[in-house]
N, CA, C and O of each residue as an XYZ file, in Angstrom:
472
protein
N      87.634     82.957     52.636
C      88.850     82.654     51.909
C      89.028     81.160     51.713
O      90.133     80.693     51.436
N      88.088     80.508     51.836
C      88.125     79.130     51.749
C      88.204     78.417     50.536
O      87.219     78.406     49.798
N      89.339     77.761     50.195
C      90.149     77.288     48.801
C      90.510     78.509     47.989
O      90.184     78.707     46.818
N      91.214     79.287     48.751
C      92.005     80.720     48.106
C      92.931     80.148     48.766
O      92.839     79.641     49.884
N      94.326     80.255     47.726
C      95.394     80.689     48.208
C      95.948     81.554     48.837
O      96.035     82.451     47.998
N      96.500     82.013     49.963
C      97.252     82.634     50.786
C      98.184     83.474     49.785
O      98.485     82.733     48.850
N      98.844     84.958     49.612
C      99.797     85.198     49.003
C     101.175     85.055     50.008
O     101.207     85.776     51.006
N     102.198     84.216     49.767
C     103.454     84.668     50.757
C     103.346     86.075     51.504
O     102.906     87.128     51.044
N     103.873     85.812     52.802
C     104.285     86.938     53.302
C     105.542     87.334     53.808
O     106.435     86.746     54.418
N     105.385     88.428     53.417
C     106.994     88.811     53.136
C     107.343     90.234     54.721
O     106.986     91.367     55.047
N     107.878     89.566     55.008
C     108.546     90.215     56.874
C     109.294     91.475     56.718
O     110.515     91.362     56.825
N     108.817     92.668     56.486
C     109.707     93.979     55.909
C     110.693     94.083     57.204
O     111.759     94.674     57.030
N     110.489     93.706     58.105
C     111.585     93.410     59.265
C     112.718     92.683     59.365
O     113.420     92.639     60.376
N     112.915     92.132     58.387
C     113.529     90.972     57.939
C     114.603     91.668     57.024
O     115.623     91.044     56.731
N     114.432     92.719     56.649
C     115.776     93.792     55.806
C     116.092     94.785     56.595
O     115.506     95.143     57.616
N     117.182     95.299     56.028
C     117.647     96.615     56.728
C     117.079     97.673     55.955
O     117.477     98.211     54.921
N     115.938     97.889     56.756
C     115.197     99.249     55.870
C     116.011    100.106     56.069
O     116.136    100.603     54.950
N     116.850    100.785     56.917
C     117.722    102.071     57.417
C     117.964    101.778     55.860
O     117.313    102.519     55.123
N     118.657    100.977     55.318
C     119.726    101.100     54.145
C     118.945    101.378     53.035
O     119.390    102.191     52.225
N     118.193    101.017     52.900
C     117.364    101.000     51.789
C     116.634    102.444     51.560
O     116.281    102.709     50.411
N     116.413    103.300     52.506
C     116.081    104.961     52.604
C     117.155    105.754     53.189
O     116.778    106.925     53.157
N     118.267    105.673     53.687
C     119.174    106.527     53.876
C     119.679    106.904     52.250
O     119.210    106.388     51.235
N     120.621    107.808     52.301
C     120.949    108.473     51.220
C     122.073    108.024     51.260
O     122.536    107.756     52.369
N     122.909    107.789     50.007
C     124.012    107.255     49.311
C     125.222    107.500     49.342
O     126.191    106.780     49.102
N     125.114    108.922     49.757
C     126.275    109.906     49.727
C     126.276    111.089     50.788
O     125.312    111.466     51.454
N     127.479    111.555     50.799
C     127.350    113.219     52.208
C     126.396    114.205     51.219
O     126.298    114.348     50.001
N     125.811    114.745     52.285
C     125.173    115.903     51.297
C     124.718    117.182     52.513
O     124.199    117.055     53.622
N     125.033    118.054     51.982
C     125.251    119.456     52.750
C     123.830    120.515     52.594
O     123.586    121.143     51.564
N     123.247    120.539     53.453
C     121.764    121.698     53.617
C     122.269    122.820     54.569
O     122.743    122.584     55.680
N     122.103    124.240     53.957
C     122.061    125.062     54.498
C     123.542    125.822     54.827
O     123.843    126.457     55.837
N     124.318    125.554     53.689
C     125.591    125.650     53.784
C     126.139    126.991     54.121
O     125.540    128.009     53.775
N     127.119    127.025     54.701
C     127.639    128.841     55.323
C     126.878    128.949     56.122
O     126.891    130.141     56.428
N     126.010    128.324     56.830
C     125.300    128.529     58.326
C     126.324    127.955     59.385
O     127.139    127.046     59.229
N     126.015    128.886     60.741
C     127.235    128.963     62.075
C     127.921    127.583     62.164
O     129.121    127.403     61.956
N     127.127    126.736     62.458
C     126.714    125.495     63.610
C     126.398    124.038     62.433
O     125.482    123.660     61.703
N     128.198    123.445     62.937
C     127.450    122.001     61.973
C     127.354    120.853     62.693
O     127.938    120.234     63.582
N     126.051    120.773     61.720
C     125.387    119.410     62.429
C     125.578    117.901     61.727
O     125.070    117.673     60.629
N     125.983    117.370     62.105
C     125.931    115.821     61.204
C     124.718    115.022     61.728
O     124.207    114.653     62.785
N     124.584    114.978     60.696
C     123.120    114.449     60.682
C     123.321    112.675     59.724
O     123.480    112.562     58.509
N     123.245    111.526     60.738
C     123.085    110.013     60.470
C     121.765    109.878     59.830
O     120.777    110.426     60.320
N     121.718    109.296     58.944
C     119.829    109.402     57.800
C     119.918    108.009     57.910
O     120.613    107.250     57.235
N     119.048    107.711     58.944
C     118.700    106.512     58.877
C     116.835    106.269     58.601
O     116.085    105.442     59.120
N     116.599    107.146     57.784
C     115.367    107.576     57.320
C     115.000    108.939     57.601
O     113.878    109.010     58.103
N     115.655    110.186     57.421
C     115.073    111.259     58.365
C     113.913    111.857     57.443
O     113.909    111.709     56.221
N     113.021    112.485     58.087
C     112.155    112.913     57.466
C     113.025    114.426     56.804
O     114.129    114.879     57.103
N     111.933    114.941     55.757
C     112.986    116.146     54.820
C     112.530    117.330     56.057
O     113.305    118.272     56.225
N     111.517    117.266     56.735
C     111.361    118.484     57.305
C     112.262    119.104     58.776
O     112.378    120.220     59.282
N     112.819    117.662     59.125
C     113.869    118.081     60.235
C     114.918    118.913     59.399
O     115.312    120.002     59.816
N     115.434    118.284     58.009
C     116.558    119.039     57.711
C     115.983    120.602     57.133
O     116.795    121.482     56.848
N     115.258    120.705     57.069
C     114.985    121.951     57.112
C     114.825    123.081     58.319
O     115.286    124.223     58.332
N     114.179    122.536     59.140
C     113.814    123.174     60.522
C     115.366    123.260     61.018
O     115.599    124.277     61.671
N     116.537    122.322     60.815
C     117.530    122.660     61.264
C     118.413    123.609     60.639
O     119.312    124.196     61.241
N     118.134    123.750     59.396
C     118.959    124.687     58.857
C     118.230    126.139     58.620
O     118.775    127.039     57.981
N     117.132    126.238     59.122
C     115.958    127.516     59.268
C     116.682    128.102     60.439
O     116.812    129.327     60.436
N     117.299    127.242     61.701
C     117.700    127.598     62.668
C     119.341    127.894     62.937
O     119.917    128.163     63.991
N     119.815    127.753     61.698
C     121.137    128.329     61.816
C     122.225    127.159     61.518
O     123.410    127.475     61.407
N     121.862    125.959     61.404
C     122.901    124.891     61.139
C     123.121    124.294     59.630
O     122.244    124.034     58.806
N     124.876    124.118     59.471
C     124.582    123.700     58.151
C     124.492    121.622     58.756
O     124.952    120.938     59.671
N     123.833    121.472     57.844
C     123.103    119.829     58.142
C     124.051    119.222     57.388
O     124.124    119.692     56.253
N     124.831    118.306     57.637
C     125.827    117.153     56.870
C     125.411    115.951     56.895
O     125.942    115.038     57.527
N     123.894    115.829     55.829
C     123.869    114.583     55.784
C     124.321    113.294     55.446
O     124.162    113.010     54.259
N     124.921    112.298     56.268
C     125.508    111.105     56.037
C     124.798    109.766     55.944
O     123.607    109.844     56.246
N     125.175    108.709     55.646
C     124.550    107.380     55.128
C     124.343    106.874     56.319
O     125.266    107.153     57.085
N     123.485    106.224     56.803
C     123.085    105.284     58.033
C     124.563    104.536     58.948
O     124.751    104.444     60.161
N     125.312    104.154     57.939
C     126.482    103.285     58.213
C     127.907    104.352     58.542
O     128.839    103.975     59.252
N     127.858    105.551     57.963
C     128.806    106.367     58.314
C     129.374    106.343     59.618
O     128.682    106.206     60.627
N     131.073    106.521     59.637
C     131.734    106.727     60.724
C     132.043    108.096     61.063
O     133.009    108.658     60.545
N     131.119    108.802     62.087
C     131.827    109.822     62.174
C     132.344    110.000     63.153
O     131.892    110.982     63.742
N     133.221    109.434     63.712
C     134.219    109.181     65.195
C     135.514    110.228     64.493
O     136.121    110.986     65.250
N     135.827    110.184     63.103
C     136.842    111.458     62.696
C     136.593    112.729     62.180
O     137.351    113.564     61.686
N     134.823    112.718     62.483
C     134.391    113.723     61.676
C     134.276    115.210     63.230
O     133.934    114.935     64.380
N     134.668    116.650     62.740
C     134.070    118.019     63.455
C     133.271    118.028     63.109
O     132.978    117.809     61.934
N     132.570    118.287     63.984
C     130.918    119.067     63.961
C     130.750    119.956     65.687
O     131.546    120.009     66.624
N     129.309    120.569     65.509
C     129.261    121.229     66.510
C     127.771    120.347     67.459
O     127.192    120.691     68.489
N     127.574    119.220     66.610
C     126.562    118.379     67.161
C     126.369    117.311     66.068
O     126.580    117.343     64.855
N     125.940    116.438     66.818
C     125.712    114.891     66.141
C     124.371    114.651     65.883
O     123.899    113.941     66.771
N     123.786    114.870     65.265
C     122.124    114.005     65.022
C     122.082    112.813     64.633
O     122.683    112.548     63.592
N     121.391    111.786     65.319
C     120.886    110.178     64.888
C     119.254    110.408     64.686
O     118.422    110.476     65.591
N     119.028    110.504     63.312
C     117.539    110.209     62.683
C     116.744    109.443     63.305
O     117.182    108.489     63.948
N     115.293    109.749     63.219
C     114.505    108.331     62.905
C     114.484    107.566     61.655
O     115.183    107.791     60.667
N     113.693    106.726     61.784
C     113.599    106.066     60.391
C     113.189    104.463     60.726
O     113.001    104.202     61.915
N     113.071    103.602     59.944
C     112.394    102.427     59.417
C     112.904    101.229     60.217
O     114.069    101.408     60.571
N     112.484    100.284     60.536
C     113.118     99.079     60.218
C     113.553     98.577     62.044
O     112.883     98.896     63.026
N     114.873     97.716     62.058
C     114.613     97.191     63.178
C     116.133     97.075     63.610
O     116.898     96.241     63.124
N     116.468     97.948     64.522
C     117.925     98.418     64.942
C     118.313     97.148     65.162
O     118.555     96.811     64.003
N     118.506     96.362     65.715
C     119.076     94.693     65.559
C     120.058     94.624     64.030
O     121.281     94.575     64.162
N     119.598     94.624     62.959
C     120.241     94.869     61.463
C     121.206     96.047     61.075
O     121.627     96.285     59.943
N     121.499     96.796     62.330
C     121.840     97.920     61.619
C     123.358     97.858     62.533
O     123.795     98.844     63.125
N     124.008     96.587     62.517
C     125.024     96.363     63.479
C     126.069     97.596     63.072
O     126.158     98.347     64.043
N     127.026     98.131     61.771
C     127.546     98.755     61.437
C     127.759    100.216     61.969
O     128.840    100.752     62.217
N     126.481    100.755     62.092
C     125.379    101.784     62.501
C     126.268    102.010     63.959
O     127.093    102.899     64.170
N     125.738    100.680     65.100
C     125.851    100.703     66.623
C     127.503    100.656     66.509
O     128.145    101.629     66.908
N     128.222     99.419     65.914
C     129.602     99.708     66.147
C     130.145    101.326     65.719
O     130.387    102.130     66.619
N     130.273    101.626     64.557
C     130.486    103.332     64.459
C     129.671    104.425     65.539
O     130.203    105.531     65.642
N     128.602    104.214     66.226
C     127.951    104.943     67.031
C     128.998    104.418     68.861
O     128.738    104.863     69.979
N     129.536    103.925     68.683
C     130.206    103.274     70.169
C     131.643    103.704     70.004
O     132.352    103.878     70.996
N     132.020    103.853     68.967
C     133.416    104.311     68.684
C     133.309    106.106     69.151
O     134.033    106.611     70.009
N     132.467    106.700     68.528
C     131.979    108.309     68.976
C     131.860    108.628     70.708
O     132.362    109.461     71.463
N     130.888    107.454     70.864
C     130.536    107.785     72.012
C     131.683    107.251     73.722
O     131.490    107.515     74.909
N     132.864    106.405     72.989
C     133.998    106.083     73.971
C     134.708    107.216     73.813
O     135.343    107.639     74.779
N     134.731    107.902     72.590
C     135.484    109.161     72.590
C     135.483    110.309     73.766
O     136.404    111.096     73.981
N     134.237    110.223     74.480
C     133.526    111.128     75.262
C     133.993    112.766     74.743
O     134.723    113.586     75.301
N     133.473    112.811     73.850
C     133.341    114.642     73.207
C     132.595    114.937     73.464
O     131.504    114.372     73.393
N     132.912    116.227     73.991
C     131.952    117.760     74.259
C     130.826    117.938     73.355
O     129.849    118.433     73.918
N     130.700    117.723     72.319
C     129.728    118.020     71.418
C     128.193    117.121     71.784
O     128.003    115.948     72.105
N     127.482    118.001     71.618
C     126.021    117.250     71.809
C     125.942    116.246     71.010
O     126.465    116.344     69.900
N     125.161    114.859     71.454
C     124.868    113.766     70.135
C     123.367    113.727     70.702
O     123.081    113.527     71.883
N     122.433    113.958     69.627
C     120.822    113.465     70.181
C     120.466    112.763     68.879
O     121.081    112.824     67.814
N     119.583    112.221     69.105
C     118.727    111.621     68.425
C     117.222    111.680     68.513
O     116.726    112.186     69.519
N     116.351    111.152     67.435
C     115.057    110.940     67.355
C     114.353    109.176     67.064
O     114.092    108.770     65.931
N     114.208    108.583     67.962
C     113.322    107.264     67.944
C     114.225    106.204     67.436
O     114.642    105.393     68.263
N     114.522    106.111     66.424
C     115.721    105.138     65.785
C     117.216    105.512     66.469
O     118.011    104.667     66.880
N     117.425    107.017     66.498
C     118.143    107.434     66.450
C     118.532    107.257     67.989
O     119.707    107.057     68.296
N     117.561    107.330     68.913
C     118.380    106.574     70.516
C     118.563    104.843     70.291
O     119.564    104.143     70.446
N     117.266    104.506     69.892
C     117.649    103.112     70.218
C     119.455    102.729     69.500
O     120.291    102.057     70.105
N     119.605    103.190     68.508
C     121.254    102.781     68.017
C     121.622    103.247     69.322
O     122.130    102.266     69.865
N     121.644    104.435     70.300
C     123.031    105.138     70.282
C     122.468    103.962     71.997
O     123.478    103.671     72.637
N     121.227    103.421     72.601
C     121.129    102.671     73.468
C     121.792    101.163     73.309
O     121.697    100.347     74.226
């Protein structure tokens, strides 16, 4: 590479990927099923929301940044997904408001989805 220019490099860590692949809006899978789940998309893959609603739950998917400290459900899901929980301050404050609540309802997560709720 000698007298080639270098192209910039650009730090994909350096954005809030959560935001940039979560979805925009609430959106409902598997609707009229028992058991609802809210589901935080902070990248989720499409096949969890399926496997969850194969199993009886309707899935309420919400935006990465969503508050659901006023929302019923019968369980909380925190996604995996992209990027570097540090950026996703919005995310942890709404996830700390839920979790001072101390409700009965299950909250789990997958990979992204603990480190917020850690």
């Amino acid at each position: 590479f000698s007298g080639q220019e270098l192209p910039d490099f650009v730090d994909p860590n350096a954005r809030n990927l959560m935001a940039e692949v979560s979805t925009d809006r609430v959106r409902v899978y598997g609707r009229g099923n028992p058991y609802k789940i809210v589901t935080i998309d902070c990248g989720i893959k499409h096949s969890i929301i399926r496997n969850l609603a194969k199993r009886g739950a309707e899935v309420h998917l919400v935006p990465w940044n969503h508050d659901c400290s006023q929302e019923e459900y019968d369980g909380l899901f925190i996604s995996n997904g992209p990027g570097d929980p540090d950026l996703a301050k919005s995310a942890i404050t709404n996830l700390q408001k839920v979790l001072t609540q101390q409700r009965s309802q299950p909250l789990f997560g997958i990979c992204m989805g603990n480190q917020l709720t850690a």
